[in-house]
C-alpha positions as CSV (number, residue, x, y, z in Angstrom):
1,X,22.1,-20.6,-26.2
2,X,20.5,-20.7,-22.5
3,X,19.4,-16.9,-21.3
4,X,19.2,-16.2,-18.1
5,X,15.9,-15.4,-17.2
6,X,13.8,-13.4,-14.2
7,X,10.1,-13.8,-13.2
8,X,9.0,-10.8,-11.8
9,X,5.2,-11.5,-9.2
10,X,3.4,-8.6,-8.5
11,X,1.2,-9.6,-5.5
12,X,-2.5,-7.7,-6.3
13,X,-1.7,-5.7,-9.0
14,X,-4.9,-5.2,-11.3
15,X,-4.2,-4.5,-15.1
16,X,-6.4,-1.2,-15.0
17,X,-4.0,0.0,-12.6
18,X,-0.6,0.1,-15.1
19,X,0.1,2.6,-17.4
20,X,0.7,1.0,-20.4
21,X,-3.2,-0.7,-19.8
22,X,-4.5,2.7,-20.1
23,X,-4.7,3.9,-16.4
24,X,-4.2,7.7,-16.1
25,X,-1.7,8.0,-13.0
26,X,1.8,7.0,-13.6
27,X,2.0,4.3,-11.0
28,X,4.2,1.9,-13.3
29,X,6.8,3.8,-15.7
30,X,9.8,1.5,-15.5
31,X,7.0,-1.2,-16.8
32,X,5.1,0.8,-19.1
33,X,9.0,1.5,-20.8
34,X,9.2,-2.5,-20.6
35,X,5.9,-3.2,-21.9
36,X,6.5,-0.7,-24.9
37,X,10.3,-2.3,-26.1
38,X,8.8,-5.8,-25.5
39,X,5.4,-8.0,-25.3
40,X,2.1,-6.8,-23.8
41,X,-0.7,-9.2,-23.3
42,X,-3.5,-7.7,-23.4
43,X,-5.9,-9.7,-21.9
44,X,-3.8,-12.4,-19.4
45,X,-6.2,-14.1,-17.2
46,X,-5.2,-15.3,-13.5
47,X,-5.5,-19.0,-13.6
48,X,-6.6,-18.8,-10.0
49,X,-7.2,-16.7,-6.8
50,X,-5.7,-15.6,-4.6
51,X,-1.9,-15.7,-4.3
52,X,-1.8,-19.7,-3.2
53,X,-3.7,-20.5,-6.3
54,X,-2.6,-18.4,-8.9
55,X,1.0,-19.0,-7.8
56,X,0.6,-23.3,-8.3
57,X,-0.8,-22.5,-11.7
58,X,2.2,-20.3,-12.3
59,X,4.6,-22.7,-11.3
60,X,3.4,-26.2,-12.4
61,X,1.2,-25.0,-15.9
62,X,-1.7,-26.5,-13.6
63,X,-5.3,-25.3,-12.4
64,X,-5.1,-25.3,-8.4
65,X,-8.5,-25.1,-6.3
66,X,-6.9,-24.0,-3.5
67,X,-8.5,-23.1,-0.7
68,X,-9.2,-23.0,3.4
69,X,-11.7,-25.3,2.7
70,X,-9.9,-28.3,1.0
71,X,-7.2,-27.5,3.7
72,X,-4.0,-25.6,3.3
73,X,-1.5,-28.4,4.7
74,X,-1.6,-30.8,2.5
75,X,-3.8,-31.1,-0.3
76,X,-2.4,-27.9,-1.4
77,X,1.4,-28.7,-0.6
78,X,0.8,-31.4,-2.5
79,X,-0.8,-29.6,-5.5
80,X,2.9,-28.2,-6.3
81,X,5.0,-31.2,-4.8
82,X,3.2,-33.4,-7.1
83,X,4.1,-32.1,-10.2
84,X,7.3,-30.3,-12.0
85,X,7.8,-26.8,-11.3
86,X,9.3,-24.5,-13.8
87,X,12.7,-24.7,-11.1
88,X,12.6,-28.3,-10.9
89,X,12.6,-28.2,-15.2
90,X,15.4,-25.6,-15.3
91,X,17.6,-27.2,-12.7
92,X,17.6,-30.3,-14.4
93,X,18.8,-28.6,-17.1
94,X,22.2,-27.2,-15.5
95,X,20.1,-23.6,-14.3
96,X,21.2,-22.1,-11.1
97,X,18.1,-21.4,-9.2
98,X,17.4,-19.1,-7.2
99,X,13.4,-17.1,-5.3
100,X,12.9,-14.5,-2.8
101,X,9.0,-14.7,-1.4
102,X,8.2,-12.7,1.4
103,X,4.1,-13.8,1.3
104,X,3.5,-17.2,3.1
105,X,0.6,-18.3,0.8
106,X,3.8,-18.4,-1.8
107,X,6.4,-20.2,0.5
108,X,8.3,-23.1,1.3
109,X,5.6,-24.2,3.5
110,X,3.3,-24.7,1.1
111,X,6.4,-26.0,-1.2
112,X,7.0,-23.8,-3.8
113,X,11.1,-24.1,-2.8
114,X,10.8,-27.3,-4.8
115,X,13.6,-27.2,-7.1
116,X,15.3,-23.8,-6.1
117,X,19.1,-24.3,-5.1
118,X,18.5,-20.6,-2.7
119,X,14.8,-19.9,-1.5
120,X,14.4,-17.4,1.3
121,X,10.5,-16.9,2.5
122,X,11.7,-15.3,5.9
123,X,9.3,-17.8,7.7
124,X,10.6,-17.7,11.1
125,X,12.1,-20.9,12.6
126,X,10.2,-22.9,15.3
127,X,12.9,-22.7,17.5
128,X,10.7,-21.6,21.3
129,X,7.7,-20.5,22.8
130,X,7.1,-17.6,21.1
131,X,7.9,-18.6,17.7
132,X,5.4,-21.8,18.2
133,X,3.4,-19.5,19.5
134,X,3.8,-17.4,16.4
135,X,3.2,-20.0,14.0
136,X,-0.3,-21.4,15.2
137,X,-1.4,-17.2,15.0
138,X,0.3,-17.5,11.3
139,X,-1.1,-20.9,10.8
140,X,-4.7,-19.8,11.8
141,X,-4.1,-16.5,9.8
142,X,-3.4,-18.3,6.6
143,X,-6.4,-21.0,6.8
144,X,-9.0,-17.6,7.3
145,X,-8.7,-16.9,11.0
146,X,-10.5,-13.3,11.4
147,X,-8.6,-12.4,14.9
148,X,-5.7,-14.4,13.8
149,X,-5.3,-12.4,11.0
150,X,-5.7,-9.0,12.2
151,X,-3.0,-10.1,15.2
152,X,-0.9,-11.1,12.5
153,X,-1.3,-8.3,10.6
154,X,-0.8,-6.0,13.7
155,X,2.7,-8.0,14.5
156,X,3.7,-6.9,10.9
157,X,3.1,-3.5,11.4
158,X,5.3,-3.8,14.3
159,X,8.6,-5.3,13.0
160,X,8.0,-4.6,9.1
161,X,7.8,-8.1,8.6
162,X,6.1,-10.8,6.1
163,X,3.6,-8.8,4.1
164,X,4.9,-5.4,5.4
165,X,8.6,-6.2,4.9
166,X,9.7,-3.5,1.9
167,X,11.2,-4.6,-1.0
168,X,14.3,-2.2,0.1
169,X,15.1,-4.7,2.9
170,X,15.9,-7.4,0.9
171,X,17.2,-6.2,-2.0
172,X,21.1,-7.1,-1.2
173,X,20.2,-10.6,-0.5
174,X,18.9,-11.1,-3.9
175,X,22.2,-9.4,-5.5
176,X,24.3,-11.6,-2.9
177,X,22.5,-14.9,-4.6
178,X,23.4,-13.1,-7.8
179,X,27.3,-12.7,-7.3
180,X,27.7,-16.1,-6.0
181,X,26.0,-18.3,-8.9
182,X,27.1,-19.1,-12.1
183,X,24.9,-18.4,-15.1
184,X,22.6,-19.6,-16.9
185,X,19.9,-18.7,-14.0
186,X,16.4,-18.4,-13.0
187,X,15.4,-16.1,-10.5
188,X,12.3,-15.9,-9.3
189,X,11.1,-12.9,-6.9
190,X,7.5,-12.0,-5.8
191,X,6.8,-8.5,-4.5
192,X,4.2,-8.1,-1.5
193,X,4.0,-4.0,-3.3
194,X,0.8,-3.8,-3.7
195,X,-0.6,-6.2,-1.7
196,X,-2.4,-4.6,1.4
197,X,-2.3,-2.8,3.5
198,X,-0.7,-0.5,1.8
199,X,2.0,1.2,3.6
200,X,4.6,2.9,0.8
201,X,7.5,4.9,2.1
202,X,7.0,8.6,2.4
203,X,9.5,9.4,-0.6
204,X,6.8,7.2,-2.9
205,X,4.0,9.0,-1.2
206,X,2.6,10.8,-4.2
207,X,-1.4,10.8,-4.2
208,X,-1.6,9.5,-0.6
209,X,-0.3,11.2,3.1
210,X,1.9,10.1,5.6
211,X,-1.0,10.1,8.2
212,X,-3.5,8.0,5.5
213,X,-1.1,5.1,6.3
214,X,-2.4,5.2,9.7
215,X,-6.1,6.2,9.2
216,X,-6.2,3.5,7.0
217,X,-5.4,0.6,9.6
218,X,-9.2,1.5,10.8
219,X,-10.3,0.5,7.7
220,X,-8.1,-2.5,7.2
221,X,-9.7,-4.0,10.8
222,X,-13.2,-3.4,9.2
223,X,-12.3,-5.1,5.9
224,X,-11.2,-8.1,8.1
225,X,-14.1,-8.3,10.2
226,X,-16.5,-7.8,8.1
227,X,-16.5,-10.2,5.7
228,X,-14.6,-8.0,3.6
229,X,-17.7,-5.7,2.8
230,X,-17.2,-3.1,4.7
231,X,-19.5,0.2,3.8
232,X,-16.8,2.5,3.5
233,X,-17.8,6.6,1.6
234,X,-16.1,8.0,-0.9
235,X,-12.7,9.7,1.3
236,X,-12.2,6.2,2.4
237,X,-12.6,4.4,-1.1
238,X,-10.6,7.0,-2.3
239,X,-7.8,6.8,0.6
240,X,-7.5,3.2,0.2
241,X,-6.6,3.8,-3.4
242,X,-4.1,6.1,-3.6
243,X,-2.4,4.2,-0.8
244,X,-2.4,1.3,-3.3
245,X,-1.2,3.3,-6.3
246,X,1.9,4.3,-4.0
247,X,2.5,1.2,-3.3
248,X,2.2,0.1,-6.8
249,X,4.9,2.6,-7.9
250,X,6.8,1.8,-5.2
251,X,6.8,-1.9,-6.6
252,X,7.4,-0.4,-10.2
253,X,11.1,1.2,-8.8
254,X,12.2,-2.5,-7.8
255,X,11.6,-3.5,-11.3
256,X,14.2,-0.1,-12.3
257,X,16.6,-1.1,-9.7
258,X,17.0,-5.0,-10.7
259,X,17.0,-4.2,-14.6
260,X,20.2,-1.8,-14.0
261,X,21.9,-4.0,-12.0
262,X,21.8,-7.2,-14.0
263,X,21.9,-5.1,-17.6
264,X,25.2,-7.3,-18.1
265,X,23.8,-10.5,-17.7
266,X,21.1,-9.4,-20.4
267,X,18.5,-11.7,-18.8
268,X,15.0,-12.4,-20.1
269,X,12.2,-11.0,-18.0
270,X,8.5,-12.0,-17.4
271,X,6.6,-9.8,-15.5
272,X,3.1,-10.2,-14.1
273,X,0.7,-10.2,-11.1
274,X,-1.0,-13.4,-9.3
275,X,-4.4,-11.1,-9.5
276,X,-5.7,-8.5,-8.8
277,X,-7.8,-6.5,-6.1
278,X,-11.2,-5.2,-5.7
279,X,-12.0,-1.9,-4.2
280,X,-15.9,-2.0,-3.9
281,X,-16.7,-2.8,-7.6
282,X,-18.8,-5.5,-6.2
283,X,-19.1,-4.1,-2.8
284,X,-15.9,-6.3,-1.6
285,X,-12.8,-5.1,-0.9
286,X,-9.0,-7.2,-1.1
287,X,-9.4,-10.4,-3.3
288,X,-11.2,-13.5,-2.1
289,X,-11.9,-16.1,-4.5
290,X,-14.3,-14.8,-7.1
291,X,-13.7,-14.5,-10.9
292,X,-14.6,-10.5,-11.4
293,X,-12.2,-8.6,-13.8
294,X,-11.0,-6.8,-11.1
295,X,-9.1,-9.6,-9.9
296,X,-8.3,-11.7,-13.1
297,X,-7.3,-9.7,-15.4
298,X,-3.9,-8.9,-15.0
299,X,-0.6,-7.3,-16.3
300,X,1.8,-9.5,-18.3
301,X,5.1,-8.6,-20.2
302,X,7.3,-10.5,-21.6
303,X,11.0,-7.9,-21.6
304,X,14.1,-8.6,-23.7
305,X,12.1,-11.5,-25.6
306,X,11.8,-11.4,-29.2
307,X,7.8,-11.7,-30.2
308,X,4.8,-9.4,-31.6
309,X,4.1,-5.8,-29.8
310,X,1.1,-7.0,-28.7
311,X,-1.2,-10.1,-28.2
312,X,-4.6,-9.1,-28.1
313,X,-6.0,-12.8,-27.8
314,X,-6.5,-14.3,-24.0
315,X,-3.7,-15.7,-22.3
316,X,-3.7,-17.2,-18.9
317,X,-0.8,-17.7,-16.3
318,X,-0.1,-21.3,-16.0
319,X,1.0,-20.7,-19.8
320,X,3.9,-18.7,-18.0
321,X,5.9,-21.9,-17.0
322,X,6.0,-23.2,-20.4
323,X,7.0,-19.8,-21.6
324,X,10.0,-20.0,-19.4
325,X,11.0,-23.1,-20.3
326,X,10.4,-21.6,-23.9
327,X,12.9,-18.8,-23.4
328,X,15.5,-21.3,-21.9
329,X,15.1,-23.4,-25.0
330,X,14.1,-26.4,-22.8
331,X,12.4,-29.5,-23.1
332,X,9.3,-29.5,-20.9
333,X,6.1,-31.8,-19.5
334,X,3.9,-28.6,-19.7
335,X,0.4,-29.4,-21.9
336,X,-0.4,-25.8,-22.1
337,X,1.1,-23.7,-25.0
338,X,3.4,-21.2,-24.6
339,X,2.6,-17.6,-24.6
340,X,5.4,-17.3,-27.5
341,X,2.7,-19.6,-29.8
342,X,-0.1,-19.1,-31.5
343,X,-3.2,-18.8,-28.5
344,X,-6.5,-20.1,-28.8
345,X,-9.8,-17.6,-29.0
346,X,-10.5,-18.2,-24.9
347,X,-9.2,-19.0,-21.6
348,X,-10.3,-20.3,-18.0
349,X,-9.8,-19.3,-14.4
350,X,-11.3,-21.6,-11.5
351,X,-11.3,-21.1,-7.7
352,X,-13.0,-23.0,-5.3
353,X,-15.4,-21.7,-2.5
354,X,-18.3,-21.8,-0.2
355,X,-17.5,-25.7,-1.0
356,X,-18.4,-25.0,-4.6
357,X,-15.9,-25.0,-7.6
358,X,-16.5,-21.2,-9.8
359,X,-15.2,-21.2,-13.1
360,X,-15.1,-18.7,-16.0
361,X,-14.5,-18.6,-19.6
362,X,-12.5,-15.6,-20.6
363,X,-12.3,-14.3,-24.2
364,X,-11.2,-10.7,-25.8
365,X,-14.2,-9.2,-24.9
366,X,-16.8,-11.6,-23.1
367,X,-16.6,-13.6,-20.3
368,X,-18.8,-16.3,-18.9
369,X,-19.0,-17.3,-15.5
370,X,-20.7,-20.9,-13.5
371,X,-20.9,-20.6,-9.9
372,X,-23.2,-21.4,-6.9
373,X,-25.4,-18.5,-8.4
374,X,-25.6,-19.8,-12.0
375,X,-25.0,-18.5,-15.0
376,X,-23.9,-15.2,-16.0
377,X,-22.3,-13.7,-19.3
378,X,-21.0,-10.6,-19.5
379,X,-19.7,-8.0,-22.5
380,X,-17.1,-6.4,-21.5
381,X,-17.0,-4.0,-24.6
382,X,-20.0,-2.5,-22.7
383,X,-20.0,0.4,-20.0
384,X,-21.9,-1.7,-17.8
385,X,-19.3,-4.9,-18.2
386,X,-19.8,-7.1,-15.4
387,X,-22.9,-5.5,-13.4
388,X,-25.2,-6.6,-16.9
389,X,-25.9,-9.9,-16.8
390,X,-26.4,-11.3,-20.7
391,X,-27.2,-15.0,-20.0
392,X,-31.1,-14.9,-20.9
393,X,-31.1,-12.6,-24.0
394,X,-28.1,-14.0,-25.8
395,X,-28.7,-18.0,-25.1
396,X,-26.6,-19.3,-28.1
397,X,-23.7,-17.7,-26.8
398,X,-24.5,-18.7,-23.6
399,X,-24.4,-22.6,-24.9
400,X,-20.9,-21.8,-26.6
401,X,-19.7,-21.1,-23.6
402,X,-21.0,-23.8,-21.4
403,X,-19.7,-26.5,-23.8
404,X,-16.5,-24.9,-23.7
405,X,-15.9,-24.7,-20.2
406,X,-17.7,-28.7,-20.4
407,X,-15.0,-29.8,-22.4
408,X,-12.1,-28.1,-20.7
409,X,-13.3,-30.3,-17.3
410,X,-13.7,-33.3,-19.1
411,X,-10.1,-32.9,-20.2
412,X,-8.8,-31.8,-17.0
413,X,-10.3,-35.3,-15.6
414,X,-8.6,-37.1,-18.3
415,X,-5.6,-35.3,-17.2
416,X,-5.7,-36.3,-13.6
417,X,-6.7,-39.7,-14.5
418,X,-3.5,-40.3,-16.9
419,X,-1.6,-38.9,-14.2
420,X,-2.5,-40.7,-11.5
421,X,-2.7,-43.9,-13.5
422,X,1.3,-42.8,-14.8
423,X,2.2,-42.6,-10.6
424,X,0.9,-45.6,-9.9
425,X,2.6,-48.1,-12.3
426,X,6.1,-46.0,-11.1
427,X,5.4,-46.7,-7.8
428,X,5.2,-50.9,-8.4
């Protein structure tokens, strides 16, 4: 029998930071409850970051390097055009199909509406001067303008729109889709709470002020312009993130809201973030494309699914479209298993930057990284976790780990290869 089934995007939500991953504020309790009656992954990995990449992985079970610097128009448009998304699979199958994305780097213009019968983004229409206007400052913006950026930001701030728009604004729209399809459906909705900068409605304001929303957008500018290392002290850390815990629970009451109102269709829910967000761990702030726990390691729950309390071995995210497909009991093209399976003993996550491809090899408690710096390897069963670096004491493990992530880009290559070959006898 098909289930309906909802996939729940938490834009920059860190695993540390939710409740049922041990943190001791109660920014998440409607997901904690979820996580508790359902299926916790312990250690899911972002396949990529940020949002743009973790989000094709998500959708097509496929690595994505994305980045400003292999060009946002259309080698990354074509990085989810190119292959089946979990809406294109479900629609074939007689789904109704339907996304709300308020965060560009997640929209139709990078086409991640491929396959959804509704898809609203809010992306303004180029319709005069100052919407083309517009869209070369959100153009710029997206492909790591600083000015652009903060002007887009700024605009935002204004008219509580794009990564500012609340989650309360849109809310109808999403139960309108609801009322006017027939089931079985997918529904997919990614939630800009808590993605910065953080700016959660006074009645969520619990460890932060009204007037921190404000002192804050001083600090955002700095973040922005300074290569996102800014130098900020300890009331500034601090203000930054109980702004973000706000907004996390903020994000958490959505997840409340939607489970009560579609309690009759009793639909399936996956739950995750695209990654996380650093808050001067490494001396960053925000999440640029690195491979530290902070922004990989993320929440993932599988609610109203049948399957063990807990799964303690590594899981990464492009194993969610399989897992949907799973759910829907649906044939699929995916090659990754679904997180309903057994899992192998380690993971990868990959981003691409400073022209360079990182990549790092996640298991239950070690992780190995290879980037334009080297080598490291970290325990993370130590206090010290990512700031000791293990690769010259323990040099077995390090060759474990480098033949591992050697054989998982061999097969990725063989991958592309087939593919490619596979396109071009369908296009003779």
């Amino acid at each position: 029998m098909s289930r309906n089934i909802v996939l729940i995007t938490y834009d920059s939500l860190r695993a540390d930071h939710c409740g049922f991953m041990g943190y001791d504020r109660e920014t998440t309790p409607t997901l904690d409850a979820m996580a508790e009656d359902g299926v916790v992954f312990e250690n899911a990995v972002a396949s990529g970051v940020p949002t743009i990449a973790s989000m094709t992985a998500v959708m097509t079970g496929h690595h994505s390097l994305a980045s400003p610097e292999i060009g946002f128009n259309n080698q990354q448009r074509e990085q989810v055009t190119s292959r089946p998304t979990i809406a294109e699979v479900l629609s074939k199958a007689g789904y109704s199909t339907g996304a709300l994305s308020p965060n560009p780097p997640a929209s139709s213009y990078f086409g991640f509406d491929d396959g959804f019968d509704w898809f609203e983004d809010f992306l303004a229409e180029d319709s005069g001067v100052v919407e083309r206007a517009w869209n070369r400052i959100f153009q710029s913006s997206i492909e790591g303008g600083g000015l652009s950026t903060y002007l887009r930001l700024f605009k935002n701030v204004i008219t509580k729109d794009e990564i500012l728009r609340p989650w309360a604004d849109f809310y109808e729209e999403i139960m309108a889709w609801r009322e006017r399809v027939e089931e079985p459906y997918f529904l997919w909705v990614l939630l800009l709470e808590p993605h910065h900068p953080w700016m959660p409605p006074a009645d969520f304001q619990e460890w932060s002020s009204r007037s921190d929303k404000y002192r804050a957008f001083r600090q955002y500018y700095e973040m922005f312009t300074n290569g996102w290392t800014p130098e900020f002290d300890n009331e500034e850390h601090d203000r930054l993130v109980n702004l973000y815990d706000d907004s996390t629970r903020y994000g958490d009451a959505f997840l409340e809201r939607l489970q009560s109102d579609l309690a009759d269709d009793d639909p399936a829910f996956v739950v995750h973030a695209d990654h996380g967000e650093e808050f001067g761990e490494h001396g960053r702030y925000g999440h640029q494309p690195v491979l530290t726990e902070e922004l990989i390691h993320v929440p993932l729950v599988l609610g109203n699914v049948d399957g063990p309390d807990a799964v303690a071995e590594p899981v990464e995210l492009r194993q969610i479209a399989p897992t949907v497909t799973d759910i829907a009991g649906v044939e699929d093209p995916y090659t990754v298993p679904s997180l309903l399976g057994e899992q192998r003993p380690w993971v990868t996550s990959k981003v691409f930057a400073g022209g360079e491809r990182q990549a790092a090899v996640r298991t239950r408690s070690g992780k190995y990284v290879d980037d334009a710096d080297g080598e490291a390897l970290y325990d993370l069963d130590l206090a010290a976790g990512e700031q000791e670096n293990r690769v010259v004491e323990s040099s077995e493990a390090r060759s474990t780990f480098s033949d591992a992530l050697a054989r998982h880009v061999a097969t990725e290559q063989e991958k592309r290869a087939v593919r490619a070959a596979t396109n071009e006898v369908s296009d003779l």
